[in-house]
DRENMITOR-693526 format. One line per 3 residues: number of its first residue (from 1); their letters; for each residue y, x, z of C-alpha. Coordinates in Angstrom, 3 decimals, m for minus. Layout:
N
NUM	A	Y,X,Z  ...
end
This chain:
447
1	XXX	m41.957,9.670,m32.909  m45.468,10.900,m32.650  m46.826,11.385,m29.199
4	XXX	m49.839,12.800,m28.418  m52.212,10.465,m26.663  m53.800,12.802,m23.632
7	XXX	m50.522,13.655,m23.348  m48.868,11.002,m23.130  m51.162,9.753,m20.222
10	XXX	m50.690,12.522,m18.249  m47.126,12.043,m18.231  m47.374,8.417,m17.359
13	XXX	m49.515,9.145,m14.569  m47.268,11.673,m13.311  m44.532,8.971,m13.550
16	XXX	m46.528,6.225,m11.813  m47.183,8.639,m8.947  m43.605,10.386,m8.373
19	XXX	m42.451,5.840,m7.991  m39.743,6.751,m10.641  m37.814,3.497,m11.479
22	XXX	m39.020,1.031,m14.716  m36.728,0.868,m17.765  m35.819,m2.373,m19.492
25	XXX	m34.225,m1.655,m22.472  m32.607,m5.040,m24.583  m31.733,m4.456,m28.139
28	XXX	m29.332,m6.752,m29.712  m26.901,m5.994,m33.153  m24.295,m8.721,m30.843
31	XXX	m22.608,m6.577,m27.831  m21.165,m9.104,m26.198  m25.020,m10.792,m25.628
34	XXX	m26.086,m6.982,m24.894  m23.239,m7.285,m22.250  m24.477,m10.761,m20.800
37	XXX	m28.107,m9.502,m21.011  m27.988,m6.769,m18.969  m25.311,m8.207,m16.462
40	XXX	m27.912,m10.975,m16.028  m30.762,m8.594,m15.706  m28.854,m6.218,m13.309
43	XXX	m27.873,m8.999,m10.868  m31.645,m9.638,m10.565  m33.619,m6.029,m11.151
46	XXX	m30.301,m3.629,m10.122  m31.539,m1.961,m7.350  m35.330,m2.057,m8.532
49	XXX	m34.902,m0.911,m12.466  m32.726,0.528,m14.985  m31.274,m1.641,m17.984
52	XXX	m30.897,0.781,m21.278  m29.087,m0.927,m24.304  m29.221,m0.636,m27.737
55	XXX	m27.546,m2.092,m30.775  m30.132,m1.936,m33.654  m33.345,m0.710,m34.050
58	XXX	m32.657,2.466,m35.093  m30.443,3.228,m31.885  m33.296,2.165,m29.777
61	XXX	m35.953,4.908,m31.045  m33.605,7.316,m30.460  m33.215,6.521,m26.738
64	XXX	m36.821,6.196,m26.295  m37.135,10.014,m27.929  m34.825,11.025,m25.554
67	XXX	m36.103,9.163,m22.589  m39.452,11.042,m23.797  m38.418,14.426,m23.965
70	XXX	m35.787,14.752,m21.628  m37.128,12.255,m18.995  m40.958,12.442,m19.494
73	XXX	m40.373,8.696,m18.770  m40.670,5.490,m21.410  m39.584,1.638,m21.258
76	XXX	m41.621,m0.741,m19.139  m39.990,m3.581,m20.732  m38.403,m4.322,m24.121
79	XXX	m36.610,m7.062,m25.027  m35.829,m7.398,m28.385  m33.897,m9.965,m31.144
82	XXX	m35.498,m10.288,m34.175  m32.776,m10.931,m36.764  m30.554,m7.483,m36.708
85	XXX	m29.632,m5.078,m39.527  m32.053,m2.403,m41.005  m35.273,m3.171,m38.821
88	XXX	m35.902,m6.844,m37.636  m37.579,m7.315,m34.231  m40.848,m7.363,m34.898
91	XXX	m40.943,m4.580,m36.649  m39.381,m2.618,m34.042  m41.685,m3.859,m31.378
94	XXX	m45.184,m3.408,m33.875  m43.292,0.030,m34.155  m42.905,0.851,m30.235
97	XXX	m46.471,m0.711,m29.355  m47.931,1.610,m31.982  m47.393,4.574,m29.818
100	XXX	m46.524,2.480,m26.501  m49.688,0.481,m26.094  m48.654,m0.739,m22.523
103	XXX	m44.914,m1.287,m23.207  m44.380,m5.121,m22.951  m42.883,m6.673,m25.616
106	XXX	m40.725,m9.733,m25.622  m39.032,m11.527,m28.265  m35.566,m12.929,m27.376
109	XXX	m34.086,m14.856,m30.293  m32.106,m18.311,m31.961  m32.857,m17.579,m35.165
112	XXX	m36.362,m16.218,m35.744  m38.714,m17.884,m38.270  m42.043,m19.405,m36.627
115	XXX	m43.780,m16.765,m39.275  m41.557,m13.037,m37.831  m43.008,m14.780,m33.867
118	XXX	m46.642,m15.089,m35.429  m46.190,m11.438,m36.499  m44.909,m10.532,m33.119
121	XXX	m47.778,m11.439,m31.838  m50.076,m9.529,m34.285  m48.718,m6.641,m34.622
124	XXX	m46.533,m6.120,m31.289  m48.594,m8.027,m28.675  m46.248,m10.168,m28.330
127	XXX	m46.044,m11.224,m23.955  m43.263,m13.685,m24.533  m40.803,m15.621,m26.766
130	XXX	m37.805,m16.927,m25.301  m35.073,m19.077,m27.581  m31.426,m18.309,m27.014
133	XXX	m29.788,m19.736,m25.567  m31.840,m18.246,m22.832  m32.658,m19.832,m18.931
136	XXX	m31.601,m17.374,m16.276  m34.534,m18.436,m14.174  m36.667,m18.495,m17.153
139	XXX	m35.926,m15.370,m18.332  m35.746,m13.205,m14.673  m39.272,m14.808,m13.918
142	XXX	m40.374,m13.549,m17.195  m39.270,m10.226,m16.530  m40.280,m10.115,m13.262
145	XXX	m44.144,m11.085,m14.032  m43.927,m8.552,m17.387  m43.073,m5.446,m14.803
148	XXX	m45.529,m7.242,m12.192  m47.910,m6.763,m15.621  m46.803,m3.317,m16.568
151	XXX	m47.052,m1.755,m12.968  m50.682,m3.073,m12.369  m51.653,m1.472,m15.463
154	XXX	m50.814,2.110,m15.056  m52.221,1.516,m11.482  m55.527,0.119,m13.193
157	XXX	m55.481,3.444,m15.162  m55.273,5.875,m12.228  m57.935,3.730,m10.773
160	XXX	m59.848,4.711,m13.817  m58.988,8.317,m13.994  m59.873,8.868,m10.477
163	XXX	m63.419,7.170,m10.866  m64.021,9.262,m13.998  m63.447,12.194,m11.477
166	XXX	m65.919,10.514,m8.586  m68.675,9.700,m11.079  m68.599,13.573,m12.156
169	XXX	m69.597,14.398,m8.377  m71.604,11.021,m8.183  m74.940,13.072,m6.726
172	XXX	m73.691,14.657,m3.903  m74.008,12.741,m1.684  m74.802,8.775,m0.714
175	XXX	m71.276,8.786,0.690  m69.953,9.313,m2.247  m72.027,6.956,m4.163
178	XXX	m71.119,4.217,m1.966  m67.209,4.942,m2.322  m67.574,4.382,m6.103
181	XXX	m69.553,1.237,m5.691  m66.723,m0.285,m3.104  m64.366,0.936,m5.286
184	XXX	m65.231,m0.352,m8.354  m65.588,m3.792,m6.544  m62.363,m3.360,m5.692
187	XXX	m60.927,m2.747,m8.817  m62.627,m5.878,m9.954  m61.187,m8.457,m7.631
190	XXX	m57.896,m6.821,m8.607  m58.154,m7.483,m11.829  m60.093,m10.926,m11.486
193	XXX	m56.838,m11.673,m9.161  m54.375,m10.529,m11.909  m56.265,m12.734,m14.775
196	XXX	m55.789,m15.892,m12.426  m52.767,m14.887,m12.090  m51.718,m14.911,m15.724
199	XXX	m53.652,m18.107,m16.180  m51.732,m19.884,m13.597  m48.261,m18.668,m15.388
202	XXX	m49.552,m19.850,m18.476  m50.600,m23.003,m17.803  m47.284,m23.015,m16.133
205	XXX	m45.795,m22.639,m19.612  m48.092,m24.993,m21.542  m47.304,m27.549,m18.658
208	XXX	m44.020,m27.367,m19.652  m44.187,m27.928,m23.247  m46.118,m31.487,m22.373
211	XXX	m43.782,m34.515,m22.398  m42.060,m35.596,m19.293  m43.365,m38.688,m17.648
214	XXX	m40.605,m40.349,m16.857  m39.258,m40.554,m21.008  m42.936,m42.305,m21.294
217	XXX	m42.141,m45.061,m18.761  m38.937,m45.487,m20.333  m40.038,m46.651,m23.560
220	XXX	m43.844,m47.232,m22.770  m43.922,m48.329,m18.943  m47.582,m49.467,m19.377
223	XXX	m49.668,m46.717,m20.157  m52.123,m44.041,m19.093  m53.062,m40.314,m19.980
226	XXX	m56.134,m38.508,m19.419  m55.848,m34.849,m19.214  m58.511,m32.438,m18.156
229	XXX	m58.704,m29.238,m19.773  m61.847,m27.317,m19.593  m60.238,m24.232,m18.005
232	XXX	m56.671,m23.385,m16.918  m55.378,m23.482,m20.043  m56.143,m26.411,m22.365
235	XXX	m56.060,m26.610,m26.297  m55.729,m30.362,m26.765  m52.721,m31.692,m25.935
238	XXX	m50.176,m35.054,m26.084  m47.104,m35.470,m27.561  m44.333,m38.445,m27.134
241	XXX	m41.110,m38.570,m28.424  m38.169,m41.395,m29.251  m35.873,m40.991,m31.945
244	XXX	m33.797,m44.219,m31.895  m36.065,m46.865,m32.934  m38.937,m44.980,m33.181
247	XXX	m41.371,m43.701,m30.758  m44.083,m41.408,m31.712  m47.443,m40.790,m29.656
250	XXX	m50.286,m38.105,m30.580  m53.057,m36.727,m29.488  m53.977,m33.712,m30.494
253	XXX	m57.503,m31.407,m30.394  m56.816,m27.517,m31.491  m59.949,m25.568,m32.308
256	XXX	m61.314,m23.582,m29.016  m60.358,m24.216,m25.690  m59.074,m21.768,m22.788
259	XXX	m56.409,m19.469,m24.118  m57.283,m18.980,m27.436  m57.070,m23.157,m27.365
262	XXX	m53.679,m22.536,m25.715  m52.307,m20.456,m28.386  m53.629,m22.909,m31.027
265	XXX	m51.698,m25.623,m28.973  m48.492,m24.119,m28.723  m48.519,m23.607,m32.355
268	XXX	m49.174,m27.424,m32.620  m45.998,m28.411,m30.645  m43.821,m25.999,m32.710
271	XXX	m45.274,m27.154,m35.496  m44.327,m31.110,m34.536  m41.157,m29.882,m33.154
274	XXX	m40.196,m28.515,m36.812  m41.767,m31.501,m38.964  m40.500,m34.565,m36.782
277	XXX	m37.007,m33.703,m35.155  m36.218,m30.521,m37.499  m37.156,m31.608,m40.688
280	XXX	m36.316,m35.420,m39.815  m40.186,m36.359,m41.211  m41.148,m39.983,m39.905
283	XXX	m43.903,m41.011,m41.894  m47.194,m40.211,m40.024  m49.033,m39.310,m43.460
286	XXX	m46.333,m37.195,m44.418  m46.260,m35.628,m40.845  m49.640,m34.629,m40.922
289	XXX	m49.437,m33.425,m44.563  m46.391,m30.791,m43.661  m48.327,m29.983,m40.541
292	XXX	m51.009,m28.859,m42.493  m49.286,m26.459,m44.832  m47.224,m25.056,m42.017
295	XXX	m50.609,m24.363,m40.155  m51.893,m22.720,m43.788  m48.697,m20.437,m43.818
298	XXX	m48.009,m19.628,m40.195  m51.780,m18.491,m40.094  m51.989,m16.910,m43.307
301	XXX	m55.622,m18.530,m43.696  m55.286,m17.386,m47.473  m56.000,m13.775,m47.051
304	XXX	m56.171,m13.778,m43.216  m60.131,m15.272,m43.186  m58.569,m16.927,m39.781
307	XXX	m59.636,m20.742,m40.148  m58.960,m22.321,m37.261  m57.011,m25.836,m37.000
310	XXX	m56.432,m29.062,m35.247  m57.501,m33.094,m35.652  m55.019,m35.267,m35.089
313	XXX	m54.473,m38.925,m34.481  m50.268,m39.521,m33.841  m48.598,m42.956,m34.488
316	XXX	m45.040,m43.819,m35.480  m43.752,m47.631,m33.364  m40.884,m48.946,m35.248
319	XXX	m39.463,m51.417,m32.259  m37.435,m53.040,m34.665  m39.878,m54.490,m36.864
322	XXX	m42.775,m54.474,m34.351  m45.318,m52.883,m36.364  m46.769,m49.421,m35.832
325	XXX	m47.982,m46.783,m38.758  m51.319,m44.682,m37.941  m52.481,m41.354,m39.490
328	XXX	m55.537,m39.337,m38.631  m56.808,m36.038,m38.830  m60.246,m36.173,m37.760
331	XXX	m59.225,m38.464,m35.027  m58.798,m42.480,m34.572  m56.812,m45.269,m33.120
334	XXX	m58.609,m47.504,m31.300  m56.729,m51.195,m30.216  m57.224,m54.135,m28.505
337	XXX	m56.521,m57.109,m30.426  m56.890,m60.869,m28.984  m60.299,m59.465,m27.295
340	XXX	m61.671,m57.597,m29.876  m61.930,m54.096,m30.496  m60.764,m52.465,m33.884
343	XXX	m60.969,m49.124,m34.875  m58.721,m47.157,m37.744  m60.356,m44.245,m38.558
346	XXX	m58.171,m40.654,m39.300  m59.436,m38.758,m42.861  m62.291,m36.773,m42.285
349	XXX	m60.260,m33.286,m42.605  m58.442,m31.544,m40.228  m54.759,m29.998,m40.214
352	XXX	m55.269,m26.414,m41.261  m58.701,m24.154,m41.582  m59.082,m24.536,m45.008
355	XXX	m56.505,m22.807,m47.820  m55.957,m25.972,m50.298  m52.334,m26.112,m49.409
358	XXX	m51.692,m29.647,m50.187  m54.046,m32.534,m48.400  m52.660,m35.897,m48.375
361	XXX	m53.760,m38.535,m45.348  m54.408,m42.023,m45.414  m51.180,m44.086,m43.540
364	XXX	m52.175,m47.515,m41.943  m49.698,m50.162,m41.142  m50.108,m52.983,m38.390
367	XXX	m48.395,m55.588,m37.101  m48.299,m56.087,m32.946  m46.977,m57.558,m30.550
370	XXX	m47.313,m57.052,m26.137  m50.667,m58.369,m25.716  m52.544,m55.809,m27.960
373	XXX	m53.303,m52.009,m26.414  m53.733,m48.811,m28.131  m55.917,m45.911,m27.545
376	XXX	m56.049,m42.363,m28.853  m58.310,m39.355,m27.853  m60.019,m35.922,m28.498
379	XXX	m63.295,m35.927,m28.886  m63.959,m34.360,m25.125  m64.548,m37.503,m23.508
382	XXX	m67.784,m38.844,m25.475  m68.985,m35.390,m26.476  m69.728,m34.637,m22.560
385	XXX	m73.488,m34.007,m21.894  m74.922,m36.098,m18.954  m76.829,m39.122,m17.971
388	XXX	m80.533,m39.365,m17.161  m81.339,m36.774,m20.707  m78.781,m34.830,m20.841
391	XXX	m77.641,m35.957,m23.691  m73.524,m36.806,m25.335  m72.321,m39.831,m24.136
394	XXX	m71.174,m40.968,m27.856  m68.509,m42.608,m29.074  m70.235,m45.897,m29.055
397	XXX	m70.502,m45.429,m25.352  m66.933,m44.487,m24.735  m65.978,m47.553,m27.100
400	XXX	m67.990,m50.205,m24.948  m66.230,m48.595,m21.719  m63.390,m49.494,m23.550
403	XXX	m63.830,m52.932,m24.942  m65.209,m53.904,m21.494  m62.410,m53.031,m19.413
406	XXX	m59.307,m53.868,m21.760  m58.635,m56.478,m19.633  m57.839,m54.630,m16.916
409	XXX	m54.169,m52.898,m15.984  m54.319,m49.902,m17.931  m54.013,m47.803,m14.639
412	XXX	m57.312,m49.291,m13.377  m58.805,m48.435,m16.845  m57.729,m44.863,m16.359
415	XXX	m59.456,m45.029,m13.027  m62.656,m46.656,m14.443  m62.823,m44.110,m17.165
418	XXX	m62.329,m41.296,m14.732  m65.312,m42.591,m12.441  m67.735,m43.346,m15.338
421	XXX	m67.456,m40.028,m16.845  m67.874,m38.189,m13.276  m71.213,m40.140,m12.921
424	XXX	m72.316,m39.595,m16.352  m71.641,m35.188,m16.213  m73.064,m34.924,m12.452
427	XXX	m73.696,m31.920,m12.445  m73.614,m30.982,m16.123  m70.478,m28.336,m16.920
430	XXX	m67.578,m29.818,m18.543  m68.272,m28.765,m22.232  m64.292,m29.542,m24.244
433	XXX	m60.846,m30.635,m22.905  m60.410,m34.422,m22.643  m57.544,m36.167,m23.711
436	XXX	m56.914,m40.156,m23.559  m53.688,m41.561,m24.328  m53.613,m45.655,m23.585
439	XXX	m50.533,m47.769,m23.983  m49.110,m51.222,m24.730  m46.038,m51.587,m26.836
442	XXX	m43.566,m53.797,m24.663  m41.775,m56.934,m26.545  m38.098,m55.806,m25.763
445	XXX	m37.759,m52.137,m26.414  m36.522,m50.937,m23.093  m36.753,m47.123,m23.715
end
């Protein structure tokens, strides 16, 4: 279908103004999730929407031709799987948001490769992915903020249209003049209003994906995290998870911060999710390794020229036989031993933003036992400008805050930590996310 742009605006405008109802239309090859779809979706947007099904890709262009020519109307919301006969999801969506810029795409799947979601997003502007089996409340809230999305749009663009048409008239009169300023003002509060509130939904959704406290205290009950992104959205993050005798901790910096940080980050968890629990890889060398090439591939930084990446510092307890294994990207493991302060350093390359697809990382083994602590961090902390020259604190600063406070219950470390960087910034701007992750190992594992 090839629509013609001035067109095409003109009828959404006249749609926007005559309040005709949104269309979601869900494509699915399986009926009977069609059938649960949009009895889900009617329950919660009945009265408010219309829910169009389709059962392949090819049955879904035809009901947006029709919708177009017969209705002078198009989808506000698609919702799409990605592994169906013919045409897989993401092609049907980079299809639809060829020639339906503002429809919002979301990918709805079990089965999609980490690679077809990447090229979602590239090709389709991807808004959301949600695994099946799906959350109700997950996926009405979704829907509800994509239509919140869609509707301010076209609003945004008769906003436009009409101030096209009051800056044509602009020197008639001061009146007018004055309407356009307020107006545009406005505008701009609206929009500044429906940024924040996008933030605040994602950071909702990164929030999410961070481990819950409570499975920390389980298996380490003395520790302390440091979080503080730079904005909203944050792209280090922290990772924890047990897998029988095991526990695994990380800390983890993605290139950027704010949402272009996010998206790194989220890519990060997959990527652990897939290597550690998926692929059943315990070794933290190994770990890092597989990260690396998965980051290579999933960002196509072979022909792409796209070179970001992330450092890393994760460890791998093994309760049984008390020791723990350290691997670094970039990043370090500090500890606490008898007094004295030791420091493992990470390789000095990151995971991804190069092409070599293989890079192999240096694996330390220790011994410990409940009296030693453990620290690992981004870089945020003692790269923060401040003190009497404005200058980085420095990691031999942050080291010495350290080494002088191990002593201390790791909660009043976290609070000592927290103070001295507050009077070292004053009123310097934060400059990177912070991350600190400090924890003792208990004798007994009581996780």
């Amino acid at each position: 279908m090839i629509i013609n742009n001035n067109k095409y605006d003109s009828l959404r405008i006249k749609k926007l103004n005559s309040m005709n109802k949104p269309v979601i239309l869900c494509v699915d090859d399986e009926k009977i999730v069609l059938d649960s779809l949009k009895s889900q979706l009617k329950a919660n947007f009945g009265n408010s929407c219309h829910i169009e099904i389709a059962q392949s890709g090819y049955e879904a262009m035809e009901i947006i031709n029709d919708m177009y020519e017969n209705l002078s109307t198009t989808p506000s919301v698609v919702i799409c799987d990605q592994i169906m006969p013919n045409m897989k999801g993401d092609r049907l969506l980079a299809q639809i948001k060829g020639f339906l810029p503002k429809t919002i795409c979301i990918l709805l799947t079990g089965q999609a490769d980490f690679k077809d979601v990447i090229s979602a997003v590239n090709n389709a502007g991807l808004y959301r992915y949600i695994n099946k089996p799906w959350n109700v409340q997950d996926l009405n809230l979704t829907v509800e903020q994509a239509l919140i999305a869609y509707q301010k749009d076209l609003e945004l663009e008769v906003s436009n249209h009409q101030l096209k048409d009051l800056n044509k008239n602009l020197e008639k009169t001061i009146q007018e003049r004055t309407a356009v300023v307020i107006k545009q003002k406005e505008e701009l509060e609206k929009k500044n209003n429906e940024i924040n509130q996008s933030l605040i939904y994602a950071k909702r959704i990164q929030d999410a994906l961070l481990p819950i406290k409570l499975n920390i205290e389980k298996s380490l009950p003395e520790h302390f995290i440091i979080f503080k992104p730079l904005d909203m959205v944050s792209g280090d993050f922290y990772w924890f998870k047990k897998i029988d005798n095991l526990i695994f901790t990380a800390v983890v910096d993605c290139t950027g911060h704010g949402i272009p940080g996010a998206l790194m980050s989220i890519l990060g968890f997959e990527l652990l999710f897939n290597v550690i629990e998926s692929k059943g890889i315990h070794e933290p060398s190994e770990i890092l390794s597989e990260m690396h090439k998965s980051m290579v591939k999933a960002l196509k930084q072979k022909s792409s020229g796209v070179q970001d990446g992330m450092d890393m510092a994760i460890c791998c307890i093994n309760t049984s036989n008390k020791t723990i294994k350290f691997s670094g990207a970039k990043n370090h493991l500090l500890f606490i031993n008898n007094g004295k302060l030791n420091i493992i350093k990470g390789n000095a390359l990151p995971i991804g933003g190069m092409i070599d697809l293989e890079r192999d990382y240096k694996q330390h083994v220790i011994s410990y036992d409940e009296d030693m602590t453990f620290y690992l961090s981004s870089d945020g902390y003692y790269d923060q400008f401040g003190g009497p020259n404005s200058k980085k604190m420095l990691r031999k600063s942050f080291m010495n805050l350290i080494k002088i406070n191990h002593s201390k219950s790791l909660e009043k470390q976290r609070e000592l930590l927290i103070e001295k960087l507050a009077l070292w910034q004053g009123k310097e701007d934060q400059v990177d996310d912070i991350t600190i992750f400090g924890f003792k190992i208990p004798n007994q594992n009581i996780g």
